[in-house]
N, C-alpha and C positions, 0 to 999 in steps of 0.2 A: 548390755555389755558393761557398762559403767557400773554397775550392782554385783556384777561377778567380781570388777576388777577393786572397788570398794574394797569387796570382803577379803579379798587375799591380800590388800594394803593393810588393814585393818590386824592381822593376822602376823604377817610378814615387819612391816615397819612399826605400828604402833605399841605391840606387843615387846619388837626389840627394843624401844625408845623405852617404856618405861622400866624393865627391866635394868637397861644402862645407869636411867636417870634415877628411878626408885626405890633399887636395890642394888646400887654398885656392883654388878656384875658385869662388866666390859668384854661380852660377848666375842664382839668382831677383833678384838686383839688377840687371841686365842685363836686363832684360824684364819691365816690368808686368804682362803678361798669366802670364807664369811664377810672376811671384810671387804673384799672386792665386791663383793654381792649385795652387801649393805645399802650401798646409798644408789648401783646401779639399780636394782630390782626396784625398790623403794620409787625413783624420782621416774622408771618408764611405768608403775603402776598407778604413779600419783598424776602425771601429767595423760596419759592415754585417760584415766577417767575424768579429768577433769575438759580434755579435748571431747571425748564423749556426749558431755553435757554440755559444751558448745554447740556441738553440732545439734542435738537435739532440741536445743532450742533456735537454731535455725528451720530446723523438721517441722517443729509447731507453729513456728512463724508464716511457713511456705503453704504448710498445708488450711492454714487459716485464711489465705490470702483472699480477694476475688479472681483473679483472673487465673485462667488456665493456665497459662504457659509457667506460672510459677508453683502451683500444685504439681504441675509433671516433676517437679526434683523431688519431692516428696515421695520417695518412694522406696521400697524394700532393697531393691536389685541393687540402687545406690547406697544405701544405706550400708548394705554387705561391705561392698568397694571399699568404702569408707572406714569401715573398721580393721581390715587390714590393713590398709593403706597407714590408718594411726596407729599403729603397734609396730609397724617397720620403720617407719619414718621415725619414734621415739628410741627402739634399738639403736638404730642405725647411731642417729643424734648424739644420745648418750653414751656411744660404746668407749668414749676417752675413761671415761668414770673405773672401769676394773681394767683401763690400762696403762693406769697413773696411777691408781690406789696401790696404800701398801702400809704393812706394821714400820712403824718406825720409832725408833729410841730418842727420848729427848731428857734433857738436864745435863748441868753443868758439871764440870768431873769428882767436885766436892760436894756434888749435891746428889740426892734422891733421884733416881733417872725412873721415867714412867715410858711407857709403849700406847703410843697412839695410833689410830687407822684413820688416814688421810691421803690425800691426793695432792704430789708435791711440785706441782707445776706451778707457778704464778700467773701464767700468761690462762691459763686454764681457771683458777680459781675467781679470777677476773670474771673473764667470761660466762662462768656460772653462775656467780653473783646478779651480774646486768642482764642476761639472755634467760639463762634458762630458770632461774627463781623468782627476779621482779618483772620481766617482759612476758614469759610463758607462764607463770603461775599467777602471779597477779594481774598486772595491768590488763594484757588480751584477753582475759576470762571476765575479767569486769566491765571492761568496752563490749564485747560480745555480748556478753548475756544481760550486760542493760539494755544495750541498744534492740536486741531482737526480741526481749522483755516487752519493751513500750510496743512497739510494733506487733505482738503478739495481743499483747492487750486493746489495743487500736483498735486491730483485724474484729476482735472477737466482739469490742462495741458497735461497729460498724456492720456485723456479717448479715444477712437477711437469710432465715431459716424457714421452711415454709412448716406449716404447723403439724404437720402429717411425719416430717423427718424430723422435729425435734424430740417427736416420744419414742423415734426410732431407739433401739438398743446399741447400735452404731454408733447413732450420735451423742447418747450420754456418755459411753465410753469415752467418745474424740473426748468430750468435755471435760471430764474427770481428767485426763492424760496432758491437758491442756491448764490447768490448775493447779497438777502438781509440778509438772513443769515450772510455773510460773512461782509457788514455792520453793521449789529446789533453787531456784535460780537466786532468789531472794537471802537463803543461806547461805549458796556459795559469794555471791558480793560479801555480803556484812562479815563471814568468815575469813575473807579475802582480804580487808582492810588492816588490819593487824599488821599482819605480816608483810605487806604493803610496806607499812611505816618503817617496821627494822630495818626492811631492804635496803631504804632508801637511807635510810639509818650509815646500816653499816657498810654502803658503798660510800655517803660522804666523808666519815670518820677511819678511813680503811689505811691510811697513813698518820692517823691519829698516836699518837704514843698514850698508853691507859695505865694507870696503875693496877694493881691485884684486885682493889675493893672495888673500883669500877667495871673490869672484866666479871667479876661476878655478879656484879647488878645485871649485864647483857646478857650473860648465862644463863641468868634467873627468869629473865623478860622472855629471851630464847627458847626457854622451856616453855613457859606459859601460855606463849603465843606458837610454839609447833602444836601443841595439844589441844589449843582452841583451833589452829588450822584445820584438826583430822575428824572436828565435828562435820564437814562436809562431806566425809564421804561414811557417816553413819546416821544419817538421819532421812536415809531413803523409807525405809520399813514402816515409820512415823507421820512419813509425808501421807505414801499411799495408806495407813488407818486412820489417819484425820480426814482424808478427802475422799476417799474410795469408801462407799457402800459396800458393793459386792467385793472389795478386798477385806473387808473388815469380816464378811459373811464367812468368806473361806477361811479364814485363818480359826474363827470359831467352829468351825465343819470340820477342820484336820483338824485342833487340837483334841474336838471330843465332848465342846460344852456346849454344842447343840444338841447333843447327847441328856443331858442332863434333865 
């Protein structure tokens, strides 16, 4: 699910960000309905996959475990549960976003007036800032997925495999799925810290008075680190053909240069 919801973030937010940023074409002011959609669609595709990959590295965690009773949550039927449950619960969450968004006119009466797409609550812009950017996006993705990282890692120097189920086809898969996990997870951290810092950045400076040349040094950093952020949700494909054998087999079978 995280891989489906990647590519329509990847598609949907990344593509409009550089179009905004790389060729001053300011999409979402040109259409209400866009720009409501903008940052809603955007933040429930970016956080459900990034909940995703928590959860899955809880999944490799449990299923590496020794005892039983923690392998039983490891499992399909939950797993389902789970993934509705993070696409409602992120709806739900975010629905202020296209009900506070809107085109609005700004500049002085002698001056240049521009049209921006924003969300004009303050009590709201707060709380997006502290909750749902540095607590949901950063900080609990990177306590999670370190914590269930080492503990994944632990499980797997610890596990005792009997020699008959390690050449099992079963169990190189678990292995392979259990790797890249521990990759992906490793991207999303290091991905994670950047952005991190602005946060924290621009919640302490958020009554700071800035001049021109300094807003656009933030604008700049801004940029630099949203587009290093969105390396985590494209370097799935990469993981599984560094690590994956038999994914690397198939991709050469469908394109045709097994053929060859």
């Amino acid at each position: 699910m995280a891989s489906v919801f990647d590519l329509f973030l990847l598609f949907f937010g990344l593509i409009l960000r550089i179009v905004i940023s790389g060729f001053g074409y300011n999409l979402p002011v040109m259409s209400v309905g866009l720009c409501k959609l903008r940052f809603y669609l955007t933040y429930v595709l970016a956080l459900s996959s990034l909940t995703y990959k928590c959860l899955a590295t809880i999944d490799r965690c449990c299923s590496t475990c020794r005892t039983v009773k923690s392998r039983t949550f490891s499992n399909l039927s939950l797993a389902r549960q789970l993934c509705v449950l993070t696409v409602l619960f992120w709806l739900l969450t975010l629905l202020p976003f296209p009900l506070l968004t809107n085109i609005y006119v700004i500049g002085e009466a002698n001056q240049t007036k521009s049209k921006v797409c924003n969300y004009y609550s303050i009590i709201y812009a707060n709380f997006h800032l502290y909750f749902n950017s540095l607590l949901c996006f950063n900080l609990i993705p990177i306590f999670v997925m370190t914590l269930f990282g080492i503990l994944t890692y632990k499980n797997l120097r610890n596990r005792i495999v009997p020699l008959h189920q390690r050449r099992s086809h079963r169990n190189r898969i678990d292995v392979q799925l259990t790797k890249i996990m521990l990759l992906q997870t490793l991207i999303v951290i290091v991905s994670s810290v950047p952005p991190t810092i602005l946060n924290m950045y621009m919640g302490l400076t958020i009554d700071t008075e800035k001049n021109s040349f300094r807003l656009a040094q933030e604008n700049l950093f801004s940029t630099i680190v949203t587009l290093f952020f969105y390396t985590q949700y494209s370097t799935a494909f990469y993981c599984f053909s560094i690590l994956s054998k038999s994914f690397r087999e198939q991709c050469l079978q469908r394109s045709g240069f097994r053929k060859l």
